[in-house]
C-alpha positions in Angstrom: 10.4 -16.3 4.6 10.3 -20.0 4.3 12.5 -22.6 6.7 15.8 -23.5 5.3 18.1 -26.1 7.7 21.6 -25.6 7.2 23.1 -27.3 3.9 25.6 -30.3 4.6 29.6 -29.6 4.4 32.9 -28.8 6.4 32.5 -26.7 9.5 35.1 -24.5 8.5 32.4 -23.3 5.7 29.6 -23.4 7.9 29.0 -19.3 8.3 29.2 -19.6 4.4 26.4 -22.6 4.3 24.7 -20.8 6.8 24.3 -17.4 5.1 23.2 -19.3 2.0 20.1 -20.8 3.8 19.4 -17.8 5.5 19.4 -15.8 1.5 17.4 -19.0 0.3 14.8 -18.5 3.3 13.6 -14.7 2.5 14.2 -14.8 -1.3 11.7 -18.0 -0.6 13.9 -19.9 -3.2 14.8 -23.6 -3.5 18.2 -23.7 -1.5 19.2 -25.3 -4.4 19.4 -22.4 -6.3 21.4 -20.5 -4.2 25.1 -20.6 -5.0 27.3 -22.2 -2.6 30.4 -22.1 -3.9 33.8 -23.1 -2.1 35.3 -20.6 -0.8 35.9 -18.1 1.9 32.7 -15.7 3.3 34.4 -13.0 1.4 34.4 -15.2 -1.9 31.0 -16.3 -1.8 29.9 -13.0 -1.3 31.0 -12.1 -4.9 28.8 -15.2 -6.3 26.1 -14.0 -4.2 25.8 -10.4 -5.5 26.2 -11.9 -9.3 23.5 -14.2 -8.8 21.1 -11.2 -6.9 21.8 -8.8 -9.7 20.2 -11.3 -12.2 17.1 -11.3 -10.0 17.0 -7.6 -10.0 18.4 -7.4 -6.3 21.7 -6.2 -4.3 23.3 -6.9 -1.1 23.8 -3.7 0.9 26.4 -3.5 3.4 25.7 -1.7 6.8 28.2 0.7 8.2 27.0 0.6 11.5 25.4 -3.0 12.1 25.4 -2.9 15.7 23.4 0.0 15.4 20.8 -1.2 12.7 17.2 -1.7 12.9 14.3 -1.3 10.2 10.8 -3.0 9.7 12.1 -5.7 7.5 14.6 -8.5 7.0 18.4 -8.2 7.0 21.3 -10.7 7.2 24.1 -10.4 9.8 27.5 -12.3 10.4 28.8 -12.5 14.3 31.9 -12.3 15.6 31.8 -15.8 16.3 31.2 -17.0 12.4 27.8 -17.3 12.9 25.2 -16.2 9.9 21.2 -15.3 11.1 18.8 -13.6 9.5 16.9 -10.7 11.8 13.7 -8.8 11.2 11.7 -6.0 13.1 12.6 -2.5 14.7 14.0 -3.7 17.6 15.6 -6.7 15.7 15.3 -10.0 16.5 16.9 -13.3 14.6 14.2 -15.2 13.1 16.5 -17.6 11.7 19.9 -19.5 12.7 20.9 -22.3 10.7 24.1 -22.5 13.2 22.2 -22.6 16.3 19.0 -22.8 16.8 19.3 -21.3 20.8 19.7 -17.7 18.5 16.4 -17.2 17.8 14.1 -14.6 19.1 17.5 -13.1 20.4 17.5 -9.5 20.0 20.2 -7.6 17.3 21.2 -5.8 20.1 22.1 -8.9 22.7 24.4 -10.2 19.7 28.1 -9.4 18.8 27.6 -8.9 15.1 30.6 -8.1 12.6 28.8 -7.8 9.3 25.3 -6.7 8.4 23.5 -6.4 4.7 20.2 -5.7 3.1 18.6 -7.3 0.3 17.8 -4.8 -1.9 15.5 -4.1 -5.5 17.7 -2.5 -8.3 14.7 -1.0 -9.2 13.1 1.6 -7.1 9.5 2.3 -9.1 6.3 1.8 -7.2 3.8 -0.5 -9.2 0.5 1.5 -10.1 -2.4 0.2 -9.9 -5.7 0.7 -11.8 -8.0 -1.3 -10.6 -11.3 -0.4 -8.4 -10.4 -1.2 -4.8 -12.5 -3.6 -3.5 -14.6 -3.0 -0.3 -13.5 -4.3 3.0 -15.6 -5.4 5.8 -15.2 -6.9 9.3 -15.8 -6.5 13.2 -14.2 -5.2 16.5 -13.8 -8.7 18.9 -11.5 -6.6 21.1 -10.5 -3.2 22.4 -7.1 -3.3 24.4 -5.4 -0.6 26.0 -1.9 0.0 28.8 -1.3 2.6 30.5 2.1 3.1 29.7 4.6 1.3 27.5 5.3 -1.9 29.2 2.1 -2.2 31.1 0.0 -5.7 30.7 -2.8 -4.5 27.9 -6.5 -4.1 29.6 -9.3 -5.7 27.7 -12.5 -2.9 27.4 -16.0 -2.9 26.3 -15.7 0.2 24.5 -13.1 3.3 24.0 -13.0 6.8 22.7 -11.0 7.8 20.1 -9.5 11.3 19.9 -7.9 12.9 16.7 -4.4 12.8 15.8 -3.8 11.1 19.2 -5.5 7.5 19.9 -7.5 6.1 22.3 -8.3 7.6 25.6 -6.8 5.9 28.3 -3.5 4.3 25.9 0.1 5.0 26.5 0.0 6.2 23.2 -2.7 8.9 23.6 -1.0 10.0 27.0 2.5 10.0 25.1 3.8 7.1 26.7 4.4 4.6 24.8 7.8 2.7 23.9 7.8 4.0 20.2 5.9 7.4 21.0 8.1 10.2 18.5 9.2 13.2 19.5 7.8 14.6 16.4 4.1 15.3 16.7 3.9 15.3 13.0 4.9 11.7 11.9 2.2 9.4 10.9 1.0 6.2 12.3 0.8 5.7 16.1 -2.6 6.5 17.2 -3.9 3.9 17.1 -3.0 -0.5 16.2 -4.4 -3.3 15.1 -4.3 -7.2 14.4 -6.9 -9.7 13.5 -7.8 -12.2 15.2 -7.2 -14.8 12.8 -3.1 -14.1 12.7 -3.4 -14.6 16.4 -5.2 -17.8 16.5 -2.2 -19.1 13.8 0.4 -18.0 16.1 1.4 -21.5 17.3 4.5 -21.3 19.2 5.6 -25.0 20.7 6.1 -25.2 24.3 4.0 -21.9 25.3 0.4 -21.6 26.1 -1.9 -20.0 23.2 -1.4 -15.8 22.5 -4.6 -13.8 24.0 -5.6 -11.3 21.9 -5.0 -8.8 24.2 -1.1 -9.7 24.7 -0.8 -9.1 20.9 -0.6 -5.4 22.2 -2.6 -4.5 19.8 -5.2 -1.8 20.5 -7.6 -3.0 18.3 -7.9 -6.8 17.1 -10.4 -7.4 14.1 -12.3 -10.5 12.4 -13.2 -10.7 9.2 -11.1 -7.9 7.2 -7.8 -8.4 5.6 -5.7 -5.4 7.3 -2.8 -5.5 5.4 -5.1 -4.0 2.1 -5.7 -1.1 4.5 -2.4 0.8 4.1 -3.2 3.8 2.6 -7.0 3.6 2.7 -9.4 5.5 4.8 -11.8 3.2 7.2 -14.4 3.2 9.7 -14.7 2.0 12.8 -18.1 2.4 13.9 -18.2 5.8 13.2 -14.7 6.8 13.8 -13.0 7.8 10.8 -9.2 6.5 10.7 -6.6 6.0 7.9 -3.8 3.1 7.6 -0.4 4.0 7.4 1.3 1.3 7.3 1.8 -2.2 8.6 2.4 -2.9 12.1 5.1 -5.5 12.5 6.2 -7.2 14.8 9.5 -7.0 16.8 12.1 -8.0 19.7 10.3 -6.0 22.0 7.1 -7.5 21.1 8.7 -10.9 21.4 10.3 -9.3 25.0 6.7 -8.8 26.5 5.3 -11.9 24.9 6.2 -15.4 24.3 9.3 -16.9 22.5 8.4 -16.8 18.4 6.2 -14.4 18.2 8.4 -12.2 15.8 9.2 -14.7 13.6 4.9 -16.3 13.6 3.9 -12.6 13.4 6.0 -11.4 10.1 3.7 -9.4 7.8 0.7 -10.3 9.7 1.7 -8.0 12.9 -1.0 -6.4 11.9 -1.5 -1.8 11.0 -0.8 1.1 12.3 -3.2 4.0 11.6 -4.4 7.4 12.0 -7.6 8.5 13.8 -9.4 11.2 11.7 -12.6 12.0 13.6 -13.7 11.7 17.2 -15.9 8.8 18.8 -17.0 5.9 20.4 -15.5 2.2 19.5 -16.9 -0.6 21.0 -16.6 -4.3 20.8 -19.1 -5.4 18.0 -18.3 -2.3 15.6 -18.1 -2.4 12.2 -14.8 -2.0 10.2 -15.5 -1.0 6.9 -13.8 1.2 3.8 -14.5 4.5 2.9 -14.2 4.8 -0.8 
């Protein structure tokens, strides 16, 4: 997403104006190319699809927006004609043209009327032929809680147990805030985040982000994580797999300082498997297993 302040006009367009900056901010388009016609919300919404379907996307509408969360962007309208755009399961707005005071508020502290996804027309999964390159990097620090809201403990070293995570984590014990029910589904042994997202994560007015209060099990230098979905890794000699990213959320945000959702978008970091049994410590390498 990009910043977009909202577009000059009459206030009694201004929930118009305001979801047009908020379409111009995650399609990362000039906001000049975003139609703005004058008319009603319900009237601009027709330019709006026409001009999406050209660009090979939609606008879904959300049956039960009060109710809505998912690990990417979506647009709401609130009962008080106010347009924001909200990211992260929880939800939080990471953008308000209207009023600023919105954001970081989570979807489910807000009155909202309308909700949409921007979606592709077109479903297919690029394939890929080329080699995968091989990925390299260090452990800098090994953080783990308790249980699900506990402050994260910085350790010298942690073992990993298969198909659960790491040995004194609320996630290993079961007790963590997204723990499933379903012992099959993928993806929350074990976290991690590197260390360079977390020194970017500038948020004015609020002391620096430790690593450890990324809550993050796992925070990495050197190694781009986001190329690890889908890839079997080491870490030391603890064999793990990425399932997918980790992003952030409201409830990250919650425990954390004000921005962090928005500063942390696609660099929250990934959520993996552990395949094998062992010891991480701080100074292991992270590399791919091809």
């Amino acid at each position: 997403m990009i910043d977009v302040e909202l577009p000059p006009g009459t206030d009694g367009q201004s929930v118009v104006r305001s979801f047009a900056a908020c379409l111009a901010s995650v399609t990362e388009v000039g906001l000049q190319e975003v139609p703005l016609p004058d008319s009603d919300f319900r009237g601009a919404m027709a330019y709006w699809r026409s001009w999406l379907a050209g660009r090979g996307f939609g606008l879904v509408p959300l049956a039960q927006p009060r109710k809505f969360n998912w690990p990417g962007y979506w647009l709401a309208v609130l009962d008080d004609e106010k347009a924001v755009l909200l990211f992260g399961t929880p939800s939080g707005v990471v953008l308000s043209p209207q009023d600023a005071s919105l954001l970081g508020r989570p979807a489910v502290d807000l009155s909202i009327r309308n909700g949409f996804v921007l979606a592709s027309l077109d479903a297919r999964v690029p394939q890929t032929a080329a080699p995968l390159p091989t990925l390299r990097g260090e452990v800098v620090v090994i953080a783990v809680a308790e249980s699900a809201t506990d402050p994260m403990q910085s350790v010298d070293q942690a073992r990993a147990v298969t198909g659960r995570g790491l040995d004194g984590d609320r996630y290993a014990a079961k007790a963590g805030t997204f723990t499933p029910t379903d012992d099959k589904l993928h993806g929350y042994d074990l976290t991690l985040i590197e260390a360079e997202a977390v020194d970017d994560v500038g948020v004015p007015g609020t002391r620096n982000l430790a690593y450890a209060d990324a809550r993050r099990n796992i925070v990495t230098r050197g190694i781009y994580l986001n190329d690890l979905v889908g890839r079997r890794f080491r870490i030391g000699d603890v064999e793990c797999i990425g399932q997918r990213l980790c992003e952030p959320c409201a409830h990250l945000e919650r425990l954390t300082e004000k921005g962090v959702l928005r500063a942390l978008i696609h660099r929250g970091g990934l959520r993996a498997d552990i395949i094998s049994d062992g010891l991480i410590e701080v100074g292991s390498t992270i590399s791919t297993v091809d």
